[in-house]
C-alpha positions in Angstrom: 41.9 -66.3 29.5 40.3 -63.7 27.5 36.6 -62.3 28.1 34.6 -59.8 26.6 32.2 -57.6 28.2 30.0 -55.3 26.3 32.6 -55.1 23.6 35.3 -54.6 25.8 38.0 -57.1 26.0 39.6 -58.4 29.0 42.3 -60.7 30.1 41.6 -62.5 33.4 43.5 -65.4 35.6 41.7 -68.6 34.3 39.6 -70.2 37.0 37.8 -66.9 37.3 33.8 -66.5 37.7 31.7 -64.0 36.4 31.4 -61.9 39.4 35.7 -61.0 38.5 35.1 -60.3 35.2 32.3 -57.8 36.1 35.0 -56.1 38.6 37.4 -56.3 36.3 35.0 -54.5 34.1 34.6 -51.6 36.2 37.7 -51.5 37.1 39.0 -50.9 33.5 36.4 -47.9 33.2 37.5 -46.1 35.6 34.5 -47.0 37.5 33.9 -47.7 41.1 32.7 -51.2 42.0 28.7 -51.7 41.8 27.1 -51.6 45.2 24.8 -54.5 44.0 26.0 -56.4 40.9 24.4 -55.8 37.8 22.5 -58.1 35.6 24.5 -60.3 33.6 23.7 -62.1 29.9 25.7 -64.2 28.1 25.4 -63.3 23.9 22.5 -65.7 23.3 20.5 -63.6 26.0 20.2 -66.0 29.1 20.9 -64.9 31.9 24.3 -65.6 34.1 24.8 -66.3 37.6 27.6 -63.8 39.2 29.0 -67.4 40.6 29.2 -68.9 37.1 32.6 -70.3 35.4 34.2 -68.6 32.4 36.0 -70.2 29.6 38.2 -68.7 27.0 36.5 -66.7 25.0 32.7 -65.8 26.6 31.1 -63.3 25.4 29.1 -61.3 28.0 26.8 -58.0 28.5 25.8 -55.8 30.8 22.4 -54.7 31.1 22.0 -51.3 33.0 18.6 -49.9 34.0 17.8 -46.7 34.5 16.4 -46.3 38.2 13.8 -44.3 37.2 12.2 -46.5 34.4 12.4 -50.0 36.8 10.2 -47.6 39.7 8.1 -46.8 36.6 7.4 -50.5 35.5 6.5 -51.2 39.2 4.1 -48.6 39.4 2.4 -49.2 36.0 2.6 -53.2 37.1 0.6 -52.6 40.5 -2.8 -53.2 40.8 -5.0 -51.1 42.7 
């Protein structure tokens, strides 16, 4: 079955979830696996469950935050 993540395209065993294609991801990059998986959305913007099926065809993004900017928010969001 074919995937695509962030505009990448991927063939993956059918049956897989969305916690392979994320590896599989990585794995094509060049990348080393995430410690803690990223956030995942499907192309309407909803957000997917690393345990959810695929079909052929899902369209899917990753949405990385800079470190800096989420300890940011959480400062800005805390009330004295």
């Amino acid at each position: 079955m074919r995937i695509t993540i962030n505009k990448t395209l991927l063939e993956l065993h059918n049956g897989a979830r969305v916690r392979d294609a994320v590896l599989k991801y990585y794995s094509h990059l060049g990348k080393s696996k995430p410690g803690r998986m990223p956030q995942v959305e499907d192309r309407f913007g909803n957000i997917v469950s690393v345990d959810g099926e695929l079909t052929d065809g899902n369209t899917l993004f990753i949405r990385i935050r800079n470190r800096k900017s989420v300890l940011l928010q959480k400062m800005v969001r805390k009330p004295f």
